[in-house]
C-alpha positions in Angstrom: 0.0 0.0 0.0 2.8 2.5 0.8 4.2 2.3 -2.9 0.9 3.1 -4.3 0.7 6.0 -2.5 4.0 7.0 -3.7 3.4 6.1 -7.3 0.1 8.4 -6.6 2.0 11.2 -5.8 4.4 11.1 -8.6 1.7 10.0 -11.3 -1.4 12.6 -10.3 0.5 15.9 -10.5 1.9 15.1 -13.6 -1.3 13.8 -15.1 -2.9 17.2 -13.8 0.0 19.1 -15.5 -0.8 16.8 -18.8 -4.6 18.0 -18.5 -3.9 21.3 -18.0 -2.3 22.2 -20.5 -4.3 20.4 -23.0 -7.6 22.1 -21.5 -5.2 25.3 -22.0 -5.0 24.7 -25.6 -8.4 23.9 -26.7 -10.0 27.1 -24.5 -6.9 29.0 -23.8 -5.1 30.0 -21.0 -6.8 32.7 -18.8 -10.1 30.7 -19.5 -8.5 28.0 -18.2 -7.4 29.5 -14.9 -10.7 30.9 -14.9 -12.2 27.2 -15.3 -10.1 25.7 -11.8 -11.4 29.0 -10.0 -15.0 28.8 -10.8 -14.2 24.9 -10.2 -12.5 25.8 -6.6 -15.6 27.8 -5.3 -18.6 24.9 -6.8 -16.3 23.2 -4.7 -15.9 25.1 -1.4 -19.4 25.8 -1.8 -20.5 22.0 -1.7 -18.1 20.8 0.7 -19.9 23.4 2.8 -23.5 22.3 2.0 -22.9 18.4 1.9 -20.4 18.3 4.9 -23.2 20.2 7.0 -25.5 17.3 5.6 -23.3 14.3 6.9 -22.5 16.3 10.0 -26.2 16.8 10.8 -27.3 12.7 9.8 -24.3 11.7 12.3 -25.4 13.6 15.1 -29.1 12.6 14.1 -27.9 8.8 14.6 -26.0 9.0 17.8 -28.8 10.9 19.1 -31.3 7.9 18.1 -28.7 5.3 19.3 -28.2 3.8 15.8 -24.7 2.9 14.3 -23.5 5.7 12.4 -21.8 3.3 9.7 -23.2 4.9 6.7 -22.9 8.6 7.8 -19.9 8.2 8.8 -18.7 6.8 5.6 -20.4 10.0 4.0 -18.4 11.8 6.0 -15.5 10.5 5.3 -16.3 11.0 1.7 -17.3 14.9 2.2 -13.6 15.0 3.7 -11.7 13.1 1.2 -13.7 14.7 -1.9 -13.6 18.2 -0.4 -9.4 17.7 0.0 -9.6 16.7 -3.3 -11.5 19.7 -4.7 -9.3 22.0 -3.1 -6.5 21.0 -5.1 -5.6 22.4 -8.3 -6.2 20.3 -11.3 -9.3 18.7 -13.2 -8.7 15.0 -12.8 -8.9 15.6 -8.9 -12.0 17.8 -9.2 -13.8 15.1 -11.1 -13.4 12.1 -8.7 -13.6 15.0 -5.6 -17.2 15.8 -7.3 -18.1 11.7 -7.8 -17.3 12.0 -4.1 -19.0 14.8 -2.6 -22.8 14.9 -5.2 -25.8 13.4 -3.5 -26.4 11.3 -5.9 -23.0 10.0 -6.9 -21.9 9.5 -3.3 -23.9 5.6 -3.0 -21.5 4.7 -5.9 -18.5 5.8 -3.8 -19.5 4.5 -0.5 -20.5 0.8 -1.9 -16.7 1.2 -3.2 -15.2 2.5 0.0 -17.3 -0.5 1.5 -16.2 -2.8 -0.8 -12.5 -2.1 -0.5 -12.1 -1.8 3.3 -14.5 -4.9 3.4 -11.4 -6.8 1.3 -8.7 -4.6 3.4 -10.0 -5.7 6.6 -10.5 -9.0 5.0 -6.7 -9.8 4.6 -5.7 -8.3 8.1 -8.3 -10.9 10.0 -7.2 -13.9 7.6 -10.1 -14.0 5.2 -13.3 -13.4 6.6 -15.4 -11.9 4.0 -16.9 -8.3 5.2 -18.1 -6.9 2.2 -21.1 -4.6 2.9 -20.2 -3.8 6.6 -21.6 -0.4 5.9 -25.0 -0.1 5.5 -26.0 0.4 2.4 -22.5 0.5 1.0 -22.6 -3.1 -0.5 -24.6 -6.3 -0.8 -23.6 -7.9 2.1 -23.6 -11.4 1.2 -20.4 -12.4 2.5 -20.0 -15.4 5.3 -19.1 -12.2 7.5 -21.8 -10.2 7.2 -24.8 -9.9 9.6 -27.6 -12.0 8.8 -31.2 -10.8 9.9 -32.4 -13.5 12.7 -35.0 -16.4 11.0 -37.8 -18.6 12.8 -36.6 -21.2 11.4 -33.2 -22.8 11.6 -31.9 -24.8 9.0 -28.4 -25.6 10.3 -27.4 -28.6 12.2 -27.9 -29.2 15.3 -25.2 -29.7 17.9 -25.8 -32.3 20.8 -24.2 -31.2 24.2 -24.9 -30.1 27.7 -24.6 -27.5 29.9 -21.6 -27.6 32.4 -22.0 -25.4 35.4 -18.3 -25.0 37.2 -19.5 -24.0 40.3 -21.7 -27.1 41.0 -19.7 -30.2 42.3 -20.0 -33.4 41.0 -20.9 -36.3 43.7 
C-alpha cells in the first residue's frame, strides 16, 4: 500500500500538469485558470453544504442510538472529496465531485465498503466483510450480519450444559 501512495503522488500531478495544458490549448489560458477558480468555489461551496449534511445525519444517529456506519462513511467521503476539490487540477476535481454529489456518493461508499471490506479481509485472515456499511454493499459475504429467521436450517449440535461452580458427587 505505501508504494501506491507513492506512485500516486508522482503519477497525479503530472497527469494534472498533462490536463492542464491540453484544457489550456483547446480554450486558452486565462479561461483556463478561470475554469479551476469557478471549479474551486462549486467546490468550497458543496463541501460546505454536503459536509453540514453528513454532520447533521451523524449527530441525528447518535442521538437515536443507531450505528453511524453509513454517515460516517459520507463523511469520510465529504472529507476526502472536499481535500480533493481543493486541489488544483481537473482530474482531482472530477473524482472529488463523484465523491461529494448526492447522488454519486452511493456509488463511492459501496466502493469505499467494498474495498475496506477486502482490506479488513486480509488483516483478520479472510473473513469476508463486504457490505459492513449499511448500504454500502450487498452484504452477502459469510461475514456479514444475517437478519435473525424462525426457522433454523443448520445442524444441530448435541451437548450439555456444564455449570463450574456445582460439584460433581
Amino acid at each position: 500500500m505505501p508504494w501506491l501512495v507513492a506512485l500516486a503522488l508522482l503519477v497525479v500531478p503530472i497527469l494534472e500538469i498533462y490536463v492542464i495544458i491540453q484544457v489550456g490549448q483547446v480554450i486558452g489560458g486565462w479561461p483556463t485558470v478561470g475554469l479551476l477558480l469557478v471549479e474551486s468555489a462549486l467546490g468550497a461551496w458543496l463541501i460546505k453544504r454536503e459536509g453540514r449534511r453528513a454532520w447533521n445525519a451523524l449527530q441525528g444517529s447518535l442521538q437515536t442510538a443507531k450505528m453511524p456506519g453509513r454517515e460516517l462513511a459520507d463523511a469520510a467521503l465529504v472529507l476526502i472529496g472536499g481535500t480533493l476539490l481543493l486541489t488544483p487540477g481537473f482530474v482531482t476535481d472530477i473524482v472529488g465531485f463523484f465523491f461529494i454529489l448526492p447522488f454519486t456518493r452511493p456509488l463511492a461508499r459501496r466502493g469505499l465498503s467494498a474495498f475496506l471490506g477486502r482490506r479488513l479481509a486480509t488483516q483478520l485472515g479472510g473473513v469476508n466483510l463486504t457490505g459492513f456499511i449499511p448500504g454500502g454493499g450487498p452484504g452477502t459475504g459469510p461475514g456479514a450480519p444475517r437478519p435473525p429467521s424462525s426457522s433454523s436450517s443448520g445442524d444441530v449440535i448435541q451437548g450439555e450444559v456444564i455449570d463450574p461452580d456445582q460439584k460433581k458427587p
